[in-house]
PDB file of N, CA, C and O in Angstrom:
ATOM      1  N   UNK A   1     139.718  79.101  92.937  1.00  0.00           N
ATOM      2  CA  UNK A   1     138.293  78.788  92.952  1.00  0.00           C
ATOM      3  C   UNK A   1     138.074  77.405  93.556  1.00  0.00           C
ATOM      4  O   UNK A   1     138.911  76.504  93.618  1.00  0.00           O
ATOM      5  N   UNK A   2     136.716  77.379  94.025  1.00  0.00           N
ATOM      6  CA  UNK A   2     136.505  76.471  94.910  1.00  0.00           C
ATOM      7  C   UNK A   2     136.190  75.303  93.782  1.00  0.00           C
ATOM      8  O   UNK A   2     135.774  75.810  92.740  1.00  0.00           O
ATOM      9  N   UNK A   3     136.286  73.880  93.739  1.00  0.00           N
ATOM     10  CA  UNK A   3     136.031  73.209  92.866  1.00  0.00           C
ATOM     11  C   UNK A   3     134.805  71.879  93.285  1.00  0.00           C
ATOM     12  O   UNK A   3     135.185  71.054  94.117  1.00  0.00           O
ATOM     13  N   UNK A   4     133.520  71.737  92.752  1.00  0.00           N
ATOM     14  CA  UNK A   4     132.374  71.013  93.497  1.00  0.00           C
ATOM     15  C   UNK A   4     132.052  70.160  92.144  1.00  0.00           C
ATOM     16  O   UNK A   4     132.216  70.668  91.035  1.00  0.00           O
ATOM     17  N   UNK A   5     131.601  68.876  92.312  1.00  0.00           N
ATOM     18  CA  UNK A   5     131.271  68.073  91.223  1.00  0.00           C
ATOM     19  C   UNK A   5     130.058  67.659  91.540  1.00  0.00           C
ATOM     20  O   UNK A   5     129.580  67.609  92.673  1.00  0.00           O
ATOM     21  N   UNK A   6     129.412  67.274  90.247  1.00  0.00           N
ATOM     22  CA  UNK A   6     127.721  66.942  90.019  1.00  0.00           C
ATOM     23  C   UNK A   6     127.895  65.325  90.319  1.00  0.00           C
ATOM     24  O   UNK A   6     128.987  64.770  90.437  1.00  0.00           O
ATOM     25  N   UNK A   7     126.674  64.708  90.414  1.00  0.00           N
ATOM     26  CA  UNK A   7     126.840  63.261  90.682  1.00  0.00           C
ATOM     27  C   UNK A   7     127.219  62.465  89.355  1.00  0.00           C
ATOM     28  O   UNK A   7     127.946  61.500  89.119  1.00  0.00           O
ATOM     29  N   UNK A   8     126.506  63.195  88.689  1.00  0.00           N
ATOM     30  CA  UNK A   8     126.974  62.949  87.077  1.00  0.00           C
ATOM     31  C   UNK A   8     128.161  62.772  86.670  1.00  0.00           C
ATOM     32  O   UNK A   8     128.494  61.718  86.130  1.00  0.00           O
ATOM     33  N   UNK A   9     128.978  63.761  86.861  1.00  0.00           N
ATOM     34  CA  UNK A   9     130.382  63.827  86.596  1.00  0.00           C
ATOM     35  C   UNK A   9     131.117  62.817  87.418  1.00  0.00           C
ATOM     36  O   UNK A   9     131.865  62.034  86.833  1.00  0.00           O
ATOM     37  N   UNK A  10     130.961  62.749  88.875  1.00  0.00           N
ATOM     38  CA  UNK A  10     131.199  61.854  89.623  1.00  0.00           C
ATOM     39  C   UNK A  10     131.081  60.327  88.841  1.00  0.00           C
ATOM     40  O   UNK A  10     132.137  59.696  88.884  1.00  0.00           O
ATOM     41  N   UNK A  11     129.994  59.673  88.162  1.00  0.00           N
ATOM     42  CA  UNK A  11     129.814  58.818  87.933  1.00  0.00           C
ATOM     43  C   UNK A  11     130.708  58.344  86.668  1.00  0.00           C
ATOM     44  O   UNK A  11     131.210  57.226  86.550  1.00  0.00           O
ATOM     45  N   UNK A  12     130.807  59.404  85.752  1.00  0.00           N
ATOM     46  CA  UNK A  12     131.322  59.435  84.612  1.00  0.00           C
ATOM     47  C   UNK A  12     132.912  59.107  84.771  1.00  0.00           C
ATOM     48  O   UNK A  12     133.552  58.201  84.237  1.00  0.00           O
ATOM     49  N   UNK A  13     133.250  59.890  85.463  1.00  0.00           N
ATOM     50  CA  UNK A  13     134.843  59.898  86.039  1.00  0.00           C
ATOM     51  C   UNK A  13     135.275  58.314  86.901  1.00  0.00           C
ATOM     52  O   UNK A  13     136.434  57.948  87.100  1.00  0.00           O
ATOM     53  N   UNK A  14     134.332  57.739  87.215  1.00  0.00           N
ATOM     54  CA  UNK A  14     134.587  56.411  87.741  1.00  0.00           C
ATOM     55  C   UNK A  14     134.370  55.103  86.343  1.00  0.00           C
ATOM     56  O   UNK A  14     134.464  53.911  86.639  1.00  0.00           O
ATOM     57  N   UNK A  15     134.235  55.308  85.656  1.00  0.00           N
ATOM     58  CA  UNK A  15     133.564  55.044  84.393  1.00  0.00           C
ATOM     59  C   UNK A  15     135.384  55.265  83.515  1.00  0.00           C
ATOM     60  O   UNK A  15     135.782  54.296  82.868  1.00  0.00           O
ATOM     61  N   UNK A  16     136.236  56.450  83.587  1.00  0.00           N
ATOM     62  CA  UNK A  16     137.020  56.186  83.021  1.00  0.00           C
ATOM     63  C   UNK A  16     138.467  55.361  83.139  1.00  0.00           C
ATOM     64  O   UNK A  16     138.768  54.685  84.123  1.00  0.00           O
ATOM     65  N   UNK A  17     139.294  55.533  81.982  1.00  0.00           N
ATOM     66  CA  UNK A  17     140.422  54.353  82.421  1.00  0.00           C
ATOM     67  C   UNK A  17     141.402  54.973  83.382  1.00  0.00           C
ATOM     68  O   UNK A  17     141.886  56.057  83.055  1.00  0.00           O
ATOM     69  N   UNK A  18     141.698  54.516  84.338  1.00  0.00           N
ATOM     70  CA  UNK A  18     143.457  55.162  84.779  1.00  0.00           C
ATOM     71  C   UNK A  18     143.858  56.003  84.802  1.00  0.00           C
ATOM     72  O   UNK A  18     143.800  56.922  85.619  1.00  0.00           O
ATOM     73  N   UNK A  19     144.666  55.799  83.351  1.00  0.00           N
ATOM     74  CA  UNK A  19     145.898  57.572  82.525  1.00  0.00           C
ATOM     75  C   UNK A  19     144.865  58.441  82.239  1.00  0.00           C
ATOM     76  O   UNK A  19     145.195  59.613  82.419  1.00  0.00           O
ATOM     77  N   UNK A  20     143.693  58.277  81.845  1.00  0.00           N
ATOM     78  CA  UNK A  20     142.601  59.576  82.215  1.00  0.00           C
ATOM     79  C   UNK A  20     142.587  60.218  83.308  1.00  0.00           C
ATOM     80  O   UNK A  20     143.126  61.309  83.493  1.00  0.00           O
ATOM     81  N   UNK A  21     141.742  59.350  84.387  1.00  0.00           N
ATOM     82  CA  UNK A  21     141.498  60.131  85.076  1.00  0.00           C
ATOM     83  C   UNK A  21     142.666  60.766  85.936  1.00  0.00           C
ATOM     84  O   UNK A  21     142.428  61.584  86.824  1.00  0.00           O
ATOM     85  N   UNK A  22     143.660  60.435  85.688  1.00  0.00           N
ATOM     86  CA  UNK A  22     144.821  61.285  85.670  1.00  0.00           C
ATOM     87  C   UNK A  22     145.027  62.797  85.323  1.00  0.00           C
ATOM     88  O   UNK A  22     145.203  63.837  85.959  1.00  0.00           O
ATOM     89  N   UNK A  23     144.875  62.254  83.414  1.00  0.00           N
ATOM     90  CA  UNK A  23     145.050  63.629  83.319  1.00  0.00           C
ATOM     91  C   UNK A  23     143.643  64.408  83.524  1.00  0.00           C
ATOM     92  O   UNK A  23     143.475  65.603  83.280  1.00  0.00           O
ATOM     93  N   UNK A  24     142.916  63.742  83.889  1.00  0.00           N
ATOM     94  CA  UNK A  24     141.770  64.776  84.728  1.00  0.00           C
ATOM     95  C   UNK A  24     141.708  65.145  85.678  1.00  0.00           C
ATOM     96  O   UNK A  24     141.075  66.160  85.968  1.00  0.00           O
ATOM     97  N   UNK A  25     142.553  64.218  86.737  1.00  0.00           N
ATOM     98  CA  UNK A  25     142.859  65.572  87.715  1.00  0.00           C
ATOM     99  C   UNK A  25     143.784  66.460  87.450  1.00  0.00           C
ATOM    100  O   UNK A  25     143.466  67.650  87.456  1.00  0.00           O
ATOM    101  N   UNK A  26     144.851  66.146  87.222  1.00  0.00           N
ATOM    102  CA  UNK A  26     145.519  67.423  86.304  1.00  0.00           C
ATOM    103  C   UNK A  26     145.138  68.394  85.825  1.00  0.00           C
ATOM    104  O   UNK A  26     145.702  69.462  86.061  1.00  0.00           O
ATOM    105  N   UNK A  27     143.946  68.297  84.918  1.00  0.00           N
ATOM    106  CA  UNK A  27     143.574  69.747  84.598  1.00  0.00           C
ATOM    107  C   UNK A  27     142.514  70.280  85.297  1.00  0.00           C
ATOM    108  O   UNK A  27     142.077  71.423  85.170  1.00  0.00           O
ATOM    109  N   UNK A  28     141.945  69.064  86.345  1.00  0.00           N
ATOM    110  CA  UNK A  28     141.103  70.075  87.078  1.00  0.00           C
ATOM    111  C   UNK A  28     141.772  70.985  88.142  1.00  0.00           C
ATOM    112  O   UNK A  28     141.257  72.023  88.558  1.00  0.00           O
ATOM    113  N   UNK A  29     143.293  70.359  88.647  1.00  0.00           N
ATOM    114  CA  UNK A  29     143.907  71.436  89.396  1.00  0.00           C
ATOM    115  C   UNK A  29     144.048  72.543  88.580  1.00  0.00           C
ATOM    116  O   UNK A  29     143.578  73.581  89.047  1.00  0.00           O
ATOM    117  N   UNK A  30     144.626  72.618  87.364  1.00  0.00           N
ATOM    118  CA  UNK A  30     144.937  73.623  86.642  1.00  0.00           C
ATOM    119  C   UNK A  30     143.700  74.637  86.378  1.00  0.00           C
ATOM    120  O   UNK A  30     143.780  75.865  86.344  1.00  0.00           O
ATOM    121  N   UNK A  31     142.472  73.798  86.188  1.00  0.00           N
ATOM    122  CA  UNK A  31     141.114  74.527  86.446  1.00  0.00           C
ATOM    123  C   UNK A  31     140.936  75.599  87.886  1.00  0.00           C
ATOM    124  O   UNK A  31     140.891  76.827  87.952  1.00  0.00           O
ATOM    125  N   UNK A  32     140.891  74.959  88.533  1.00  0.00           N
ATOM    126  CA  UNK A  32     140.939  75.475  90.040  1.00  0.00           C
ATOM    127  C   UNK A  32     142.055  76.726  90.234  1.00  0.00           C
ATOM    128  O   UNK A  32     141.971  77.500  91.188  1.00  0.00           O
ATOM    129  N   UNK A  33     142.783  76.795  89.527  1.00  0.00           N
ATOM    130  CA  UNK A  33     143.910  78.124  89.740  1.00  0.00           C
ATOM    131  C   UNK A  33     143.542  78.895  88.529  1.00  0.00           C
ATOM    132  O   UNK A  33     143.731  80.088  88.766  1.00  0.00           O
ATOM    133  N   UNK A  34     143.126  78.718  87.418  1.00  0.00           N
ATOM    134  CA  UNK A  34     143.060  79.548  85.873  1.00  0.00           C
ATOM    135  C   UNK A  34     142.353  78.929  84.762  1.00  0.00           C
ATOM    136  O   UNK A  34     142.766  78.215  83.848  1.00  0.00           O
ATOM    137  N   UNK A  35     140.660  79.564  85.181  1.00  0.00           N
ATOM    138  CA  UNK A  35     139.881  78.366  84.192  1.00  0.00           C
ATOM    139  C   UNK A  35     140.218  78.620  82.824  1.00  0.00           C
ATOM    140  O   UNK A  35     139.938  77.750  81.998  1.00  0.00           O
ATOM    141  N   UNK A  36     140.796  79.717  82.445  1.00  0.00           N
ATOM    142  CA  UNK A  36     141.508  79.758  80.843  1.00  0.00           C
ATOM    143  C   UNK A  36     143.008  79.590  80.685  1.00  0.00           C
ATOM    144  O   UNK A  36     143.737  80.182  79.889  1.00  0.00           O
ATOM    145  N   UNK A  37     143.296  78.788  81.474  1.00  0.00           N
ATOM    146  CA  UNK A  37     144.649  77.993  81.302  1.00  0.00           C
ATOM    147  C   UNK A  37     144.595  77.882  79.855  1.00  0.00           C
ATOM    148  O   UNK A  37     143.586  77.710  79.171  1.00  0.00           O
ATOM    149  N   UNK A  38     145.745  77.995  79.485  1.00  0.00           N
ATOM    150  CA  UNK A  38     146.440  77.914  77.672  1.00  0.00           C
ATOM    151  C   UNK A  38     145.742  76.394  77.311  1.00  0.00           C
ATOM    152  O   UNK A  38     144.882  76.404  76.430  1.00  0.00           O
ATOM    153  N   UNK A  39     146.191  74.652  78.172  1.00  0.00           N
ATOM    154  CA  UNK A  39     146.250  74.025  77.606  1.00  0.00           C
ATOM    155  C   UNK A  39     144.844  73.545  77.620  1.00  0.00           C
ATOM    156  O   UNK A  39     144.402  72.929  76.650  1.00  0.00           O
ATOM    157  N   UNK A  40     143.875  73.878  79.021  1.00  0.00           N
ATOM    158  CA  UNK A  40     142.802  73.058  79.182  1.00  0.00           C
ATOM    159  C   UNK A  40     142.027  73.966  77.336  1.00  0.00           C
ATOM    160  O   UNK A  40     141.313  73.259  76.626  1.00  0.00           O
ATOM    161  N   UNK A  41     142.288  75.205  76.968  1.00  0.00           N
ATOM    162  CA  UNK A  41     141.494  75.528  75.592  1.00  0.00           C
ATOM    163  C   UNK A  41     139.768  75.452  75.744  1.00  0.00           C
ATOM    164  O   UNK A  41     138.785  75.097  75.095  1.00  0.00           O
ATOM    165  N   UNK A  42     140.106  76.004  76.980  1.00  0.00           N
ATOM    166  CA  UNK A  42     138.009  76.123  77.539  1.00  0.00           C
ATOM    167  C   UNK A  42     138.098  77.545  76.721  1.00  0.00           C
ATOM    168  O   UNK A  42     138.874  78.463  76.456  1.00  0.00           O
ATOM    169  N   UNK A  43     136.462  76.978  76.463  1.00  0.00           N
ATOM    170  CA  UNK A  43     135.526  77.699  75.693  1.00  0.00           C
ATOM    171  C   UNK A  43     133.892  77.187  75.967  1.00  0.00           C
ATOM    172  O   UNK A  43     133.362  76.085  76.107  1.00  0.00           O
ATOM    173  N   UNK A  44     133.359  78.734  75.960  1.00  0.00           N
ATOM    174  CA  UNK A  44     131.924  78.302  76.257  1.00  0.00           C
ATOM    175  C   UNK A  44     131.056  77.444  75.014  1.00  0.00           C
ATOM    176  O   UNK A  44     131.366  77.387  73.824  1.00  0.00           O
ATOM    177  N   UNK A  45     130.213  76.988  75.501  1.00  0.00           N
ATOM    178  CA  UNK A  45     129.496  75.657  74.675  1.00  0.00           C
ATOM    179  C   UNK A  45     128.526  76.427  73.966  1.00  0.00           C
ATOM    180  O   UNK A  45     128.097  77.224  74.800  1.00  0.00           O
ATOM    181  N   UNK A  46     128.012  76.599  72.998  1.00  0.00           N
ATOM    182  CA  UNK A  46     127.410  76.947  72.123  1.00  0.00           C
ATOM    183  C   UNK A  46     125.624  76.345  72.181  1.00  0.00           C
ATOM    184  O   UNK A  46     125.355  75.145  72.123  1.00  0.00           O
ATOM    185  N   UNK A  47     124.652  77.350  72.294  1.00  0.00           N
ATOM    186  CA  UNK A  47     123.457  76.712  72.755  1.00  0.00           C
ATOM    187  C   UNK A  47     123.680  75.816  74.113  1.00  0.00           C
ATOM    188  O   UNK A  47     123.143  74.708  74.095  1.00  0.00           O
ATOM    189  N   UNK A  48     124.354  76.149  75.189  1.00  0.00           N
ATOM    190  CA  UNK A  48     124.191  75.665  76.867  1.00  0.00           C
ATOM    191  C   UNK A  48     125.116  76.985  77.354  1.00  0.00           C
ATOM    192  O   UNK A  48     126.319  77.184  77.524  1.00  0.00           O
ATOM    193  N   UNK A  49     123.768  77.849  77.496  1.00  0.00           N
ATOM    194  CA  UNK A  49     123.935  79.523  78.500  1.00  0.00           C
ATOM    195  C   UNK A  49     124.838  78.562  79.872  1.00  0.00           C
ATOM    196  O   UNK A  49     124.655  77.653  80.681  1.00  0.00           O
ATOM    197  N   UNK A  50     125.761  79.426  79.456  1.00  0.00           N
ATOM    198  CA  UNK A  50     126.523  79.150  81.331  1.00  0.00           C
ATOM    199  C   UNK A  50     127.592  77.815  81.036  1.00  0.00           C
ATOM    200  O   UNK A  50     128.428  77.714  81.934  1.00  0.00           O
ATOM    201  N   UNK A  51     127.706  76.873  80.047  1.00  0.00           N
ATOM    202  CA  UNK A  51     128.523  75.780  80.290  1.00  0.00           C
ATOM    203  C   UNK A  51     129.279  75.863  79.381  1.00  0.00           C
ATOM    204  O   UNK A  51     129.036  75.971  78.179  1.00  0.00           O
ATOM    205  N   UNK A  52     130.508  75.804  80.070  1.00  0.00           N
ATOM    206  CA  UNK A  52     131.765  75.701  79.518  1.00  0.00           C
ATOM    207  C   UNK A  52     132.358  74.199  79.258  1.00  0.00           C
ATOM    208  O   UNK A  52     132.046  73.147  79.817  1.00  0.00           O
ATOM    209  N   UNK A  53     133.222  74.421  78.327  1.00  0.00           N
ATOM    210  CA  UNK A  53     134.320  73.220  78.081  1.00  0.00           C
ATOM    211  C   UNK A  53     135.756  73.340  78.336  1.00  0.00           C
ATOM    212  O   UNK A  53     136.364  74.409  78.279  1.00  0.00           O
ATOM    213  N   UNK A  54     136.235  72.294  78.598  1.00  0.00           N
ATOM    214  CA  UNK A  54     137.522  71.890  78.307  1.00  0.00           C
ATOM    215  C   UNK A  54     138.229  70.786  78.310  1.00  0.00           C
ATOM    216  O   UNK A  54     137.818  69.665  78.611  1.00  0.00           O
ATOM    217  N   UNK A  55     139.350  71.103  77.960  1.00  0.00           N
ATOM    218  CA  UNK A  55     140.171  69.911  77.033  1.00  0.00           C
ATOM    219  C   UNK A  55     140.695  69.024  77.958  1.00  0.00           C
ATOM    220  O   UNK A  55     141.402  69.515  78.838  1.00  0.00           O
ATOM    221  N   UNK A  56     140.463  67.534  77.959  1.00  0.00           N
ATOM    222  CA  UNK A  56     141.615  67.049  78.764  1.00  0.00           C
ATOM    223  C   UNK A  56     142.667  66.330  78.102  1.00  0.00           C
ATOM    224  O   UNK A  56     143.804  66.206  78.558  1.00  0.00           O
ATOM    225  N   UNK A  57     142.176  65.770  76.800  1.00  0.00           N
ATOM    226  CA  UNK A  57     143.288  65.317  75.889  1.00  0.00           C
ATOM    227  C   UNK A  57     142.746  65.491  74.657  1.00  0.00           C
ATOM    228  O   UNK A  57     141.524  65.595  74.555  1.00  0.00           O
ATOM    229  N   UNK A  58     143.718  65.557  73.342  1.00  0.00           N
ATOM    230  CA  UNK A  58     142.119  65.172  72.060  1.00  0.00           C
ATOM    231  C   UNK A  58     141.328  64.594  71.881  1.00  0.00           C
ATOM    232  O   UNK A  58     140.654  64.844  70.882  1.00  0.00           O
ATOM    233  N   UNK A  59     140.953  63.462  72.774  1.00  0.00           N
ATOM    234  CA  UNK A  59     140.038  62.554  72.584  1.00  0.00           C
ATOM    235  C   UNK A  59     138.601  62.843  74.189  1.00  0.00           C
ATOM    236  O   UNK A  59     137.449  62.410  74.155  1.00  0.00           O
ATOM    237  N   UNK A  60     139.167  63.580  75.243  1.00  0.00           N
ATOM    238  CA  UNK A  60     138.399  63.570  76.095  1.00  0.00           C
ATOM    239  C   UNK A  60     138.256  65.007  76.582  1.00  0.00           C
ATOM    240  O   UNK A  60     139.183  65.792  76.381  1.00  0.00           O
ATOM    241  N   UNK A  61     136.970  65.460  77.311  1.00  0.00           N
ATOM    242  CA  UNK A  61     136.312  66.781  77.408  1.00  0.00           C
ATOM    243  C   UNK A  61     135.773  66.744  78.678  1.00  0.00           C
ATOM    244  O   UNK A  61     135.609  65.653  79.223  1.00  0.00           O
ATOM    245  N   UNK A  62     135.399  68.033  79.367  1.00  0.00           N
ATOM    246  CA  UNK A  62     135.002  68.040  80.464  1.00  0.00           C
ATOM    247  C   UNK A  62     134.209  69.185  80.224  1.00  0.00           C
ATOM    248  O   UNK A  62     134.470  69.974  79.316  1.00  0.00           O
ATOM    249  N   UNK A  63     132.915  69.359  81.267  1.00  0.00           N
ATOM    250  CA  UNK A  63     132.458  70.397  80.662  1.00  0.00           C
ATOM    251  C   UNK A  63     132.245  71.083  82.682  1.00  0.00           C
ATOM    252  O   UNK A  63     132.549  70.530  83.739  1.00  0.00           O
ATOM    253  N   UNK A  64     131.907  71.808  82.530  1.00  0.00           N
ATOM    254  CA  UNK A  64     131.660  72.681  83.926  1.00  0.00           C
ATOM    255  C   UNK A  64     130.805  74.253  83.862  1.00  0.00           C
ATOM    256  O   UNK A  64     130.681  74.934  82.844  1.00  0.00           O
ATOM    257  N   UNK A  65     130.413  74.505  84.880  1.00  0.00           N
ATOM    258  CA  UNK A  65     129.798  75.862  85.027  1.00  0.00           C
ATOM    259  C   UNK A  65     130.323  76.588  86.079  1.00  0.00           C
ATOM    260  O   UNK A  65     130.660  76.009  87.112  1.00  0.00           O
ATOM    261  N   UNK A  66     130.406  77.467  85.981  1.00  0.00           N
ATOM    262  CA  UNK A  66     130.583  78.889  87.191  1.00  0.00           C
ATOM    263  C   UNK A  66     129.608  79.675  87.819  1.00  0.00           C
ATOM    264  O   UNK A  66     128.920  80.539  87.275  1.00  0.00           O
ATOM    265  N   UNK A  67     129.578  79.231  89.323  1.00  0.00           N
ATOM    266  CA  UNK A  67     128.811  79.898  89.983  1.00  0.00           C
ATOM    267  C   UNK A  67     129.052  80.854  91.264  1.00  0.00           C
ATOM    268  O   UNK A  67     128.578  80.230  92.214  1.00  0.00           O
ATOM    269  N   UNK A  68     129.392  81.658  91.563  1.00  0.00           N
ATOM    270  CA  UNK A  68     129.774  82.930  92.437  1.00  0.00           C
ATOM    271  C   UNK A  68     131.506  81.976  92.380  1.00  0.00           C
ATOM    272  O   UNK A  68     131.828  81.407  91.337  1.00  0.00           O
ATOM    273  N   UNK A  69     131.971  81.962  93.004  1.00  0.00           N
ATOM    274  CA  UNK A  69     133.538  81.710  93.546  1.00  0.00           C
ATOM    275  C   UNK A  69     133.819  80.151  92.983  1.00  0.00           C
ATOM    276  O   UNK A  69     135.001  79.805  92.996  1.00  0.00           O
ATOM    277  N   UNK A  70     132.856  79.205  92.503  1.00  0.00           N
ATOM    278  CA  UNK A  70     132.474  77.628  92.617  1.00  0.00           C
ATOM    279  C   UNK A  70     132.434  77.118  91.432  1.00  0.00           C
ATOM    280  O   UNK A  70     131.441  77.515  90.822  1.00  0.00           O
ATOM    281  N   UNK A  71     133.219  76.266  90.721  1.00  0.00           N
ATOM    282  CA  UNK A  71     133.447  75.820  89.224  1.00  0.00           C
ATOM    283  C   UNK A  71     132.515  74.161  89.740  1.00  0.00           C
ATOM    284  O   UNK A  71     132.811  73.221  90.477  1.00  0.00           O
ATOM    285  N   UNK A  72     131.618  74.421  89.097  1.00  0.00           N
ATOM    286  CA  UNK A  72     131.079  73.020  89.602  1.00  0.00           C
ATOM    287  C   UNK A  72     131.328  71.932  88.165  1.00  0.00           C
ATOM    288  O   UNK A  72     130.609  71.975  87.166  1.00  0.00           O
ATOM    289  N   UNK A  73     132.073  71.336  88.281  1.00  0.00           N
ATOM    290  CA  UNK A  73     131.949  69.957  87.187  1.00  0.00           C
ATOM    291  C   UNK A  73     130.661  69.569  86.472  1.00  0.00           C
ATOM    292  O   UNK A  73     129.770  69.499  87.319  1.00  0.00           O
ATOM    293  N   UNK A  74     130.343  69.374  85.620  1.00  0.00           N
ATOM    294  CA  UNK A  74     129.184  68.601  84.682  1.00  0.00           C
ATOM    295  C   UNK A  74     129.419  67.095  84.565  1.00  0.00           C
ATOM    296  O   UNK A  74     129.141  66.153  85.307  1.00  0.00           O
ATOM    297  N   UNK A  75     130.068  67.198  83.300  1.00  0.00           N
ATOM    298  CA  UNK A  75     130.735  65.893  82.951  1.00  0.00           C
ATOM    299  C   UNK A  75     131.979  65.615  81.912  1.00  0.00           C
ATOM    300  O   UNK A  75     132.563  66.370  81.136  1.00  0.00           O
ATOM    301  N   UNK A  76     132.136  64.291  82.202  1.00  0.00           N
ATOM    302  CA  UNK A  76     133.835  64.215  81.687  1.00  0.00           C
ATOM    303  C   UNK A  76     133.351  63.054  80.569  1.00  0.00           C
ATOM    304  O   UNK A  76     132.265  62.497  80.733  1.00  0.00           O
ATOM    305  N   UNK A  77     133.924  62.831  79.806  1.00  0.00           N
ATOM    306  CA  UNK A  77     134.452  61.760  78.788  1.00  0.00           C
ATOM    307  C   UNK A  77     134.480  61.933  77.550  1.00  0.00           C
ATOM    308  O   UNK A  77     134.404  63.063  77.068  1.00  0.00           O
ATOM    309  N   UNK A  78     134.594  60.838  76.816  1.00  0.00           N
ATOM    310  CA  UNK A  78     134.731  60.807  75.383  1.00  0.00           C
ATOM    311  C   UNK A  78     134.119  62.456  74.607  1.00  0.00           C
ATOM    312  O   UNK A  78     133.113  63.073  74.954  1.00  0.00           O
ATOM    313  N   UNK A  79     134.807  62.724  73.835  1.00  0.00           N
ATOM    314  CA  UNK A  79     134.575  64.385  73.873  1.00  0.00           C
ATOM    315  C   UNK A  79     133.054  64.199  72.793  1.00  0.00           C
ATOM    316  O   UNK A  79     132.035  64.695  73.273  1.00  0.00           O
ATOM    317  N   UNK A  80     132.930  63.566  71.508  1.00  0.00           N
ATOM    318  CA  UNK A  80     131.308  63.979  70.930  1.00  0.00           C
ATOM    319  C   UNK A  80     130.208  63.130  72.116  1.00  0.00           C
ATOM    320  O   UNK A  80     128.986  63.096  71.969  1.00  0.00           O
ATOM    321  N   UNK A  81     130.700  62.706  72.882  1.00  0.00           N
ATOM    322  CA  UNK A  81     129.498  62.117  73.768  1.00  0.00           C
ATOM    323  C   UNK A  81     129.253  63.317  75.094  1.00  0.00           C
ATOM    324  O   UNK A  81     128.200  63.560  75.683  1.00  0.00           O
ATOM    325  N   UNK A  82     130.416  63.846  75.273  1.00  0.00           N
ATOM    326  CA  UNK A  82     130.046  64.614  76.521  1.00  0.00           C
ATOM    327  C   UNK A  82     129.429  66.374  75.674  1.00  0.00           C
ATOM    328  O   UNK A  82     128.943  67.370  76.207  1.00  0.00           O
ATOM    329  N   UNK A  83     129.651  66.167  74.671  1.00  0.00           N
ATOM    330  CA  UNK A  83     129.148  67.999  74.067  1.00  0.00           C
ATOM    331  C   UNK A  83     127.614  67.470  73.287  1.00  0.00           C
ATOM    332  O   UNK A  83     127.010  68.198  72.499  1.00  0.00           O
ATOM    333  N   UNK A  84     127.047  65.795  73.759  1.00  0.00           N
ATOM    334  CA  UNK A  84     125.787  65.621  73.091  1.00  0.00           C
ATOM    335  C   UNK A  84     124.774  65.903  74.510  1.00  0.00           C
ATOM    336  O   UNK A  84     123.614  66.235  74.264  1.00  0.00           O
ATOM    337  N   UNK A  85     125.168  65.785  75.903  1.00  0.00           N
ATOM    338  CA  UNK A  85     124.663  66.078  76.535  1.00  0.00           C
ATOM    339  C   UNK A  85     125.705  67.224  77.587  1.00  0.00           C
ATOM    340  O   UNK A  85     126.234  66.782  78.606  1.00  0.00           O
ATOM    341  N   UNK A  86     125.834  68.303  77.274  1.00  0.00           N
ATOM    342  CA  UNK A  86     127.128  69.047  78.304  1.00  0.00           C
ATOM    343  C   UNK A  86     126.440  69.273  79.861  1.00  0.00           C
ATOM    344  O   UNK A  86     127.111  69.769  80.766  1.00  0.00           O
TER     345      UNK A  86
END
């Protein structure tokens, strides 16, 4: 799948430290080949039709949507801050 990010997410992701955004690209490759990869533990968001989550470590979250072939990014960080606005 094709992988496209919001400006939002964009902004957010510049916003984090280093070894994050590390392992955020990491699982966004892993996104991009198998959005229910074992470790990313995506699951759809509860009250937000269409937006999904997933894991990038226990402490940080990413959220995204699916649109025809196109996983477009939302936003990334601190995980109760990014599921207060997904």
């Amino acid at each position: 799948m094709k992988i496209k990010a919001y400006k939002r997410f964009q902004s957010a992701y510049k916003n984090l430290p280093k070894p994050v955004k590390k392992k955020v690209d990491k699982q966004i490759a892993l996104l991009s080949k198998d959005f229910q990869y074992p470790s990313l533990h995506t699951k759809k968001i509860k009250g937000a039709e269409g937006v999904w989550e997933a894991r990038i470590d226990i402490h940080y979250r990413l959220t995204f949507e699916i649109l025809d072939d196109t996983i477009f990014l939302r936003v990334v960080g601190n995980h109760d801050e990014v599921l207060k606005k997904p």
